[in-house]
C-alpha positions in Angstrom: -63.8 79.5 -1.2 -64.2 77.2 -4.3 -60.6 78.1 -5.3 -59.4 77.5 -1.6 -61.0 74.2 -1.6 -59.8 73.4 -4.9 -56.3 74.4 -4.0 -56.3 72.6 -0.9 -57.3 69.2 -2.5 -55.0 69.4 -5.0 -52.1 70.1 -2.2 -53.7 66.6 -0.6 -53.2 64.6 -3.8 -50.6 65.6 -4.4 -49.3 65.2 -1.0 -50.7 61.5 -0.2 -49.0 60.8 -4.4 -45.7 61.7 -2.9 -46.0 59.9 -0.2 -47.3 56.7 -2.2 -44.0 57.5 -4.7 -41.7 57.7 -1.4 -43.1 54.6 -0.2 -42.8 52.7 -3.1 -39.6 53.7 -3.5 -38.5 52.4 0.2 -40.1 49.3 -0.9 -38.1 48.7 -4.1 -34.7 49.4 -2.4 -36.2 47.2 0.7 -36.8 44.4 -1.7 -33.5 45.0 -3.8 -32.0 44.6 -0.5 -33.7 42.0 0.4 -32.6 40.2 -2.9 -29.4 41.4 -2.9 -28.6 39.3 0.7 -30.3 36.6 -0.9 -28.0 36.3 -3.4 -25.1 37.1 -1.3 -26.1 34.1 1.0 -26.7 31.9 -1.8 -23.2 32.6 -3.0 -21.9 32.0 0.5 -23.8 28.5 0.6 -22.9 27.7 -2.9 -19.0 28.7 -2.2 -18.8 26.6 1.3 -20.3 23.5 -0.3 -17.8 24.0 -3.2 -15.0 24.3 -0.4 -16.5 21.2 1.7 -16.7 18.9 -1.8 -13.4 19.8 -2.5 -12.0 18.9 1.4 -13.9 15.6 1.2 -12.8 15.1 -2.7 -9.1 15.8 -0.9 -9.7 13.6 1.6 -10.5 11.0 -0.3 -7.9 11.7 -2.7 -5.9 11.4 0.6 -7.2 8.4 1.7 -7.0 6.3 -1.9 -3.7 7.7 -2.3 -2.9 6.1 1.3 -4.5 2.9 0.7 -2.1 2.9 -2.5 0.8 3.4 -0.4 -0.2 0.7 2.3 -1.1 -1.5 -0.4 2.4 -1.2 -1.8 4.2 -1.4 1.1 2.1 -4.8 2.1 3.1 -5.9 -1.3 6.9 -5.4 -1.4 7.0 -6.2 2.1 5.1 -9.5 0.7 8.2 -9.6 -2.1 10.9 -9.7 0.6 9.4 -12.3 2.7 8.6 -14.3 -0.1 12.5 -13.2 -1.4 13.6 -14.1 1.7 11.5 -17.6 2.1 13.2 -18.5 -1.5 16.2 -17.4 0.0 16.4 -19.7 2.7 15.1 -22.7 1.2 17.3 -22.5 -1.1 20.0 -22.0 1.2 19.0 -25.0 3.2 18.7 -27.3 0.2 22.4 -26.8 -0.9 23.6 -26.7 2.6 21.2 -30.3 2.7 22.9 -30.8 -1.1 26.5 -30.3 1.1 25.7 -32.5 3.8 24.6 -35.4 1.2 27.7 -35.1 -0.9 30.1 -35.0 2.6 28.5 -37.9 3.6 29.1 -39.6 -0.1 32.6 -39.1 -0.1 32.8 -40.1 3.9 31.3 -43.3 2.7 33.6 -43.4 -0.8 36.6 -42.7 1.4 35.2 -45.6 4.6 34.6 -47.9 1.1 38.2 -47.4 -0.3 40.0 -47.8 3.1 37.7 -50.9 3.3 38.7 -52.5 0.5 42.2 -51.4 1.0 41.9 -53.2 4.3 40.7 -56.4 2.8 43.5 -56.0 0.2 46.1 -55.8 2.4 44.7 -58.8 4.6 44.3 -60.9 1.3 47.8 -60.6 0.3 49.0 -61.1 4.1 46.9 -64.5 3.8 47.9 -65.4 0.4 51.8 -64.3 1.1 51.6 -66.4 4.6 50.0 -69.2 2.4 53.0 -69.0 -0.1 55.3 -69.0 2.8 53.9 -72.4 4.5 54.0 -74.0 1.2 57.3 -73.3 0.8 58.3 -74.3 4.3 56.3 -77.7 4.0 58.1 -78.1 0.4 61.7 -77.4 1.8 60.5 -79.6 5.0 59.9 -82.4 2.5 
């Protein structure tokens, strides 16, 4: 009966040790499953906010490389209407530069006849002069 007893505890230990072996076992793979999704998710978390930083680094990129181009355009756009502005002024002062020298030689070419007029009137008076001396000389 001893030996049966013995036997029979022995069996128990060694029973409830297996199942404390089996149990710990289940726990370690639980736990390196457990850690294993943690890491997985971490990676997933850590790779989608390396993807997001890069869209808004992009996006920014994007939007500097935008403002560039706006800025440009505004600024050659600012170079041809300045351009243009220089342009026309200067335009306008030689067409002002033309009108002033027309109206110098209009005014040369009104003195000229002028004087040409007066001219011809003087000698008219001075030949009619000449002639009435000469009739009141033959007269006398």
């Amino acid at each position: 009966a001893m030996y049966v007893a013995m036997a029979i505890c022995v069996t128990l230990v060694m029973y409830v040790a297996m199942a404390m072996y089996v149990a710990m076992a289940i726990n370690i793979t639980m736990a390196m499953y457990v850690t294993m999704a943690m890491y997985v998710t971490m990676a997933m978390y850590v790779t989608m906010a390396m993807y997001v930083t890069m869209a808004i680094c992009v996006t920014l990129v994007m939007y500097v490389a935008m403002a560039m181009y706006v800025a440009m355009a505004m600024c050659v756009a600012m170079a041809m209407y300045v351009a243009m502005a220089v342009y026309v002024t200067m335009a306008m002062y030689v067409t002002m530069a033309m009108y002033v020298a027309m109206a110098m030689y209009v005014a040369m070419a009104m003195c000229v006849a002028m004087a040409m007029c007066f001219a011809l009137v003087m000698y008219v008076a001075m030949a009619m002069c000449v002639a009435l001396v000469m009739y009141v000389a033959m007269a006398m």
